[in-house]
C-alpha positions as CSV (number, residue, x, y, z in Angstrom):
1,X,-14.9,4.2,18.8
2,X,-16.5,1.6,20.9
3,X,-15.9,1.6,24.6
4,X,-16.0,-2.4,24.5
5,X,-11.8,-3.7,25.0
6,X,-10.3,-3.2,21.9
7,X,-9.8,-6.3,19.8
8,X,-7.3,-5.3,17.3
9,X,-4.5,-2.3,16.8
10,X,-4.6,-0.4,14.1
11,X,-1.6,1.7,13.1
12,X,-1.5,4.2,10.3
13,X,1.7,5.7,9.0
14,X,0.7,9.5,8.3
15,X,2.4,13.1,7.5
16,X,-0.2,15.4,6.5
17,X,-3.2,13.5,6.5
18,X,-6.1,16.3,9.0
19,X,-8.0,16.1,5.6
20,X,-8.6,12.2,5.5
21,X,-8.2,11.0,9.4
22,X,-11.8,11.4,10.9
23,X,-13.3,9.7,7.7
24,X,-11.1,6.8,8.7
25,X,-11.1,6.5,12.6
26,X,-15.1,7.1,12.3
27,X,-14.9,4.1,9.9
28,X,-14.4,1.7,12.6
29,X,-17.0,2.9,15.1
30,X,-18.4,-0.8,14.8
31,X,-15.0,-2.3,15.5
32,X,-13.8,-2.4,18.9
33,X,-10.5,-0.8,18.4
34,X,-7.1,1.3,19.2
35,X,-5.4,3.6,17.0
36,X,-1.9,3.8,16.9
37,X,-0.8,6.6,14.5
38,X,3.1,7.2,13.4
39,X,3.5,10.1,12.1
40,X,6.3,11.9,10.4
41,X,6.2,15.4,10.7
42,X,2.8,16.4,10.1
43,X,2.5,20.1,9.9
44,X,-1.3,20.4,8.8
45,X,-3.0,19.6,12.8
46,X,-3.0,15.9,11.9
47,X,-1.1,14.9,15.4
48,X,-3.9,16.8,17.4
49,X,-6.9,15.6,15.1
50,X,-5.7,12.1,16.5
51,X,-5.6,12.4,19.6
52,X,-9.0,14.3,20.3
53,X,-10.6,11.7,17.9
54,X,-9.3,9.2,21.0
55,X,-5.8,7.6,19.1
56,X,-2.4,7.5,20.2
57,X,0.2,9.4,18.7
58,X,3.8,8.8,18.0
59,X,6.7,10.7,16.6
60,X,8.7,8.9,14.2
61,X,11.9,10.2,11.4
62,X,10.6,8.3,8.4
63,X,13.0,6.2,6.4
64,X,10.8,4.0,4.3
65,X,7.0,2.3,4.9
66,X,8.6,-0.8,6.4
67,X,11.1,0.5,8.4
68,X,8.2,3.2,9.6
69,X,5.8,0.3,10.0
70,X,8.1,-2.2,11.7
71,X,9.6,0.2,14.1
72,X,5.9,1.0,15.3
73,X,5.7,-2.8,16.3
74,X,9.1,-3.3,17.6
75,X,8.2,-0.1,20.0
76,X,4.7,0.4,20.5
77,X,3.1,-2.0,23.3
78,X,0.7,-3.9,21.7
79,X,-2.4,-6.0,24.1
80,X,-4.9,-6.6,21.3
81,X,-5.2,-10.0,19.7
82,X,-5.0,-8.5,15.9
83,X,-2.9,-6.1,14.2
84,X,-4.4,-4.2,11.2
85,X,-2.6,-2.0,8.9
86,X,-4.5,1.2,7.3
87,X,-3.0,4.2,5.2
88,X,-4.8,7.5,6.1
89,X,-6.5,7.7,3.0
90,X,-8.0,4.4,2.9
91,X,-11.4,3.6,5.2
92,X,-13.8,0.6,5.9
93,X,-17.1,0.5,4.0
94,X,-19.2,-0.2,7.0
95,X,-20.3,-4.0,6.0
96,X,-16.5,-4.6,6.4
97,X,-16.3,-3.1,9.9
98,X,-19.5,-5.2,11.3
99,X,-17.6,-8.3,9.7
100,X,-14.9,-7.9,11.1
101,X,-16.5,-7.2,14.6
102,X,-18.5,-10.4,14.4
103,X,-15.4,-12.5,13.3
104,X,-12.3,-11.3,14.5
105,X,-13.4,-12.5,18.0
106,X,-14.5,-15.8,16.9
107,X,-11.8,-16.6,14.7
108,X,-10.1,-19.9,15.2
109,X,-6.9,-19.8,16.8
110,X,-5.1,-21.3,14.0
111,X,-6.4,-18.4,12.1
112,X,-3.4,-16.5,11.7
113,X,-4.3,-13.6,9.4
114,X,-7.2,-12.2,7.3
115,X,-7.1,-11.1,3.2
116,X,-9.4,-7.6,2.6
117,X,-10.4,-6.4,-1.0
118,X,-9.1,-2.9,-1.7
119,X,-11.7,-1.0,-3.6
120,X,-9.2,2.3,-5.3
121,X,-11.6,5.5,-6.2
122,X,-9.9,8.0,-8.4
123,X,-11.8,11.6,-9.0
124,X,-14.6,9.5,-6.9
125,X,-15.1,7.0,-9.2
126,X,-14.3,3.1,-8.5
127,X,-11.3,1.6,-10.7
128,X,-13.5,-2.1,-10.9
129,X,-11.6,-2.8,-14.6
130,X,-8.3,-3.0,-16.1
131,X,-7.1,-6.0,-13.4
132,X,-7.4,-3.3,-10.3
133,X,-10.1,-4.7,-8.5
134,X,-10.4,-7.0,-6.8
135,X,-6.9,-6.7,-5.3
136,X,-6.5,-8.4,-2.4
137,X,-4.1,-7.7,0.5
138,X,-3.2,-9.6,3.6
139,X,-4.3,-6.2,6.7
140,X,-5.1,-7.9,9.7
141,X,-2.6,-10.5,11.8
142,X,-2.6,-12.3,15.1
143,X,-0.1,-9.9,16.9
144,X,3.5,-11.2,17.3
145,X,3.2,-12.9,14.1
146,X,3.8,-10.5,11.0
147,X,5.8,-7.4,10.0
148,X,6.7,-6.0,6.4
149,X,9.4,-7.1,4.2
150,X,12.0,-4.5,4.3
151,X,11.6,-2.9,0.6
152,X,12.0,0.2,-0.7
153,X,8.8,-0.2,-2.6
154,X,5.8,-3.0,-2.6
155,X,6.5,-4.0,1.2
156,X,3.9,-6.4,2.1
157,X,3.2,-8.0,5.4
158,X,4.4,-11.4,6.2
159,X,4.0,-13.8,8.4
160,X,5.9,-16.6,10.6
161,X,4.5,-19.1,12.7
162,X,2.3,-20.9,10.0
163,X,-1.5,-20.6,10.3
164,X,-4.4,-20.3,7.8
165,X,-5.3,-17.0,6.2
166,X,-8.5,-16.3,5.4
167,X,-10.4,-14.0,3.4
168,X,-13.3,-10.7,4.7
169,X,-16.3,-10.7,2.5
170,X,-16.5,-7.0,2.4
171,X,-14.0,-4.2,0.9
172,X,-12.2,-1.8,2.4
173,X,-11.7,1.8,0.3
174,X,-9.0,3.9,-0.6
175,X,-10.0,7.4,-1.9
176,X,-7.6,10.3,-1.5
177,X,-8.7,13.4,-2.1
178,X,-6.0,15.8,-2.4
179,X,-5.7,16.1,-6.0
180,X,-4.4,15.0,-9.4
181,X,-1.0,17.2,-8.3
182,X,-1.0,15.7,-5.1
183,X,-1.3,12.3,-6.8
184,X,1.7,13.0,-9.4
185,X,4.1,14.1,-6.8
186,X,3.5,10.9,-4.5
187,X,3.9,8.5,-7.4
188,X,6.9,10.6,-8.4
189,X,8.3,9.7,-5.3
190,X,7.6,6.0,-5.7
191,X,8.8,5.6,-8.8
192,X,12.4,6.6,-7.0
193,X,11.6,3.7,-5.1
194,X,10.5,1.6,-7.6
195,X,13.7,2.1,-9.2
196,X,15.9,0.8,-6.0
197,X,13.7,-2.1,-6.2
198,X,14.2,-3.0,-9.5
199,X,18.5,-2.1,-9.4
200,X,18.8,-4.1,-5.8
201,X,15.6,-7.0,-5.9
202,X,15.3,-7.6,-2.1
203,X,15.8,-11.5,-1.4
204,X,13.3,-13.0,0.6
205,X,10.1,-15.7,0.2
206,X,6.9,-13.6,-2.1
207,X,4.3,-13.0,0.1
208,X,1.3,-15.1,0.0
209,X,-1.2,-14.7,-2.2
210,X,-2.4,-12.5,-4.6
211,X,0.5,-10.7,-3.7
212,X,3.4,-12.6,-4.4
213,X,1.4,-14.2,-7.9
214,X,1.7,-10.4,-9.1
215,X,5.5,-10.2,-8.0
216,X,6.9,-13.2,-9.8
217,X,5.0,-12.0,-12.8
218,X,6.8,-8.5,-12.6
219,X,10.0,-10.4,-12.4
220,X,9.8,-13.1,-14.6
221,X,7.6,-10.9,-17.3
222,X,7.8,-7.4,-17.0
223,X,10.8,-6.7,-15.8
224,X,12.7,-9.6,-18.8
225,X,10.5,-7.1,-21.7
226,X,12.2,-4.2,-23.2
227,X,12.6,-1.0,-21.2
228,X,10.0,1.9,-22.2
229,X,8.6,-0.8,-24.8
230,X,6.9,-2.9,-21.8
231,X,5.3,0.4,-20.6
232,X,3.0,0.5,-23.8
233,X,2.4,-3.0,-23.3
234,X,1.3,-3.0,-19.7
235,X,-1.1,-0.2,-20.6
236,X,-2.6,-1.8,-24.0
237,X,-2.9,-5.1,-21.8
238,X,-5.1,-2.7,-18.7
239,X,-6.4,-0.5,-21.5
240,X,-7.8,-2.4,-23.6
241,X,-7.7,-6.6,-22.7
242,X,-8.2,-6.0,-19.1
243,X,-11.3,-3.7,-20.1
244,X,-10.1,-0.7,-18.2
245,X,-12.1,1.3,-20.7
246,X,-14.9,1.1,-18.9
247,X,-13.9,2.8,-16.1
248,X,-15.2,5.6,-17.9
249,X,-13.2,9.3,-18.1
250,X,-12.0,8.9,-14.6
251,X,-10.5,5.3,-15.7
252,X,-9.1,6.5,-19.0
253,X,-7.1,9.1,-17.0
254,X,-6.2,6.5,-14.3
255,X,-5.0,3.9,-16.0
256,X,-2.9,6.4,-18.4
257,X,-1.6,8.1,-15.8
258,X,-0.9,4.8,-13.4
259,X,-0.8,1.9,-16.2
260,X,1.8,3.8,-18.5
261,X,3.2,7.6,-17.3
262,X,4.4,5.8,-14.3
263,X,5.8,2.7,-15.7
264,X,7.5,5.0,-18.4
265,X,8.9,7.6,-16.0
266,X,10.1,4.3,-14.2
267,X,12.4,3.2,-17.3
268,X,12.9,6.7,-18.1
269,X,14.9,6.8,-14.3
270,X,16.4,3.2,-14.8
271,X,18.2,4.6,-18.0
272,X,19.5,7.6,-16.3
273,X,20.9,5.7,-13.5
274,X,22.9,3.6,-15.9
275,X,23.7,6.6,-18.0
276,X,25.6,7.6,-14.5
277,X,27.3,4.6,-13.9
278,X,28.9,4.5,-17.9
279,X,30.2,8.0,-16.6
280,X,31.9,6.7,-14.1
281,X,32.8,4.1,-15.3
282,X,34.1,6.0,-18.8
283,X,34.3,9.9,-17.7
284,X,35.3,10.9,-21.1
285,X,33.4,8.5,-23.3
286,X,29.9,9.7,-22.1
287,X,28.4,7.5,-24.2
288,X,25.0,5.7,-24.7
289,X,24.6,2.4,-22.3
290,X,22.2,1.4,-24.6
């Protein structure tokens, strides 16, 4: 990291992450920065791969994302005009880190945040198709000014104060490589979450942008279409109108796995919850909710 004074924090919520966490601190060796990691109970070395590669380290019970992410800016002292939010698989191609070198420090001061393209590699191949790329997502904030919406799933970061947001030319990347298994089990795990979101619908204004445009369609689209039906559709649409196709093998596996198994097993846990609540409801009846 440069030894210039830091000009934005970044945090990173990990557990587990020795295997991606040099890739991504290394990543910003253009970007005069300071690393603020959170992490949840690592057992794999991550905690002491963080601090030798220069960041500081934290100890945090993890509830959710936003709660994680939040607590880390209520607690951790912060003297760095930006904020940046990173996941420990994720890292800056390095045309995004000289960018954001060259412009965070000239940025305007009504400039009060800053869009970044997400490029997501599956078996090392770029998902470009099937409406995954570009996806934009608001990282970087004035500090003081922005913290995630408390969700159980889809938290994004808003912002108070007013202020333009503007947009980096260049991507950043998000390339885990633990594994198709590795992969199943974490979006088994969201799709729990997915389903709190979907039973409870946090209130609160979208979040800007591209964002919030994809949230009001969920609600007012996806989620009004038949359950396990409007899996099939969201993948035909990806599959086949969105041109996810040609993606190739990795994208035919992706967008399978991502577009439908994970929108199915969604319904599939929706049903079962209200399968529960007829029981309780009607203990002897133990019939279908339909």
């Amino acid at each position: 990291m440069s030894r210039n004074l830091p000009i934005v924090t970044v945090i990173v919520l990990v557990k587990n992450e020795s295997l991606h966490l040099s890739r991504l601190i290394r990543s910003f060796d253009a970007v005069p920065s300071r690393f603020v990691i959170v992490d949840s109970g690592s057992t794999d070395g991550t905690a002491e791969l963080a601090r030798q590669l220069g960041a500081d380290v934290y100890a945090h019970p993890f509830e959710n994302h936003a709660r994680q992410f939040n607590w880390a800016l209520e607690t951790i002292p912060v003297d760095t005009p930006w904020i940046m939010r990173m996941d420990g698989d994720e890292y800056l191609l390095p045309e995004l880190a000289a960018e954001m070198a060259r412009v965070l420090p000239a940025s305007d001061r009504e400039v009060s945040g800053w869009f970044i393209r997400r490029r997501v590699y599956f078996w090392d191949h770029w998902i470009r198709h099937g409406g995954y790329y570009p996806t934009w997502l608001l990282r970087i904030w004035r500090t003081g000014r922005g913290c995630l919406e408390d969700r159980a799933m889809n938290e994004h970061v808003v912002l108070k104060g007013g202020g333009s947001i503007l947009r980096m030319k260049h991507d950043l990347v998000d390339n885990n490589l633990k594994g198709l298994g590795f992969w199943i089990d974490k979006h088994n795990g969201y799709s729990d979450r997915e389903v709190l979101d979907f039973l409870y619908r946090p209130e609160g204004d979208a979040p800007p942008g591209q964002a919030g445009l994809r949230r009001r369609l969920k609600l007012s689209i996806y989620m009004r279409a038949p359950v396990f039906f409007r899996a099939w559709l969201y993948w035909i649409y990806r599959y086949f109108i969105r041109l996810g196709f040609l993606d190739g093998l990795p994208g035919m596996v992706f967008h399978f796995l991502q577009g439908f198994w994970y929108w199915f097993l969604v319904d599939a846990k929706l049903y079962e919850q209200r399968l529960k609540e007829r029981r309780k409801r009607f203990p002897r009846a133990g019939q279908d909710p339909g």
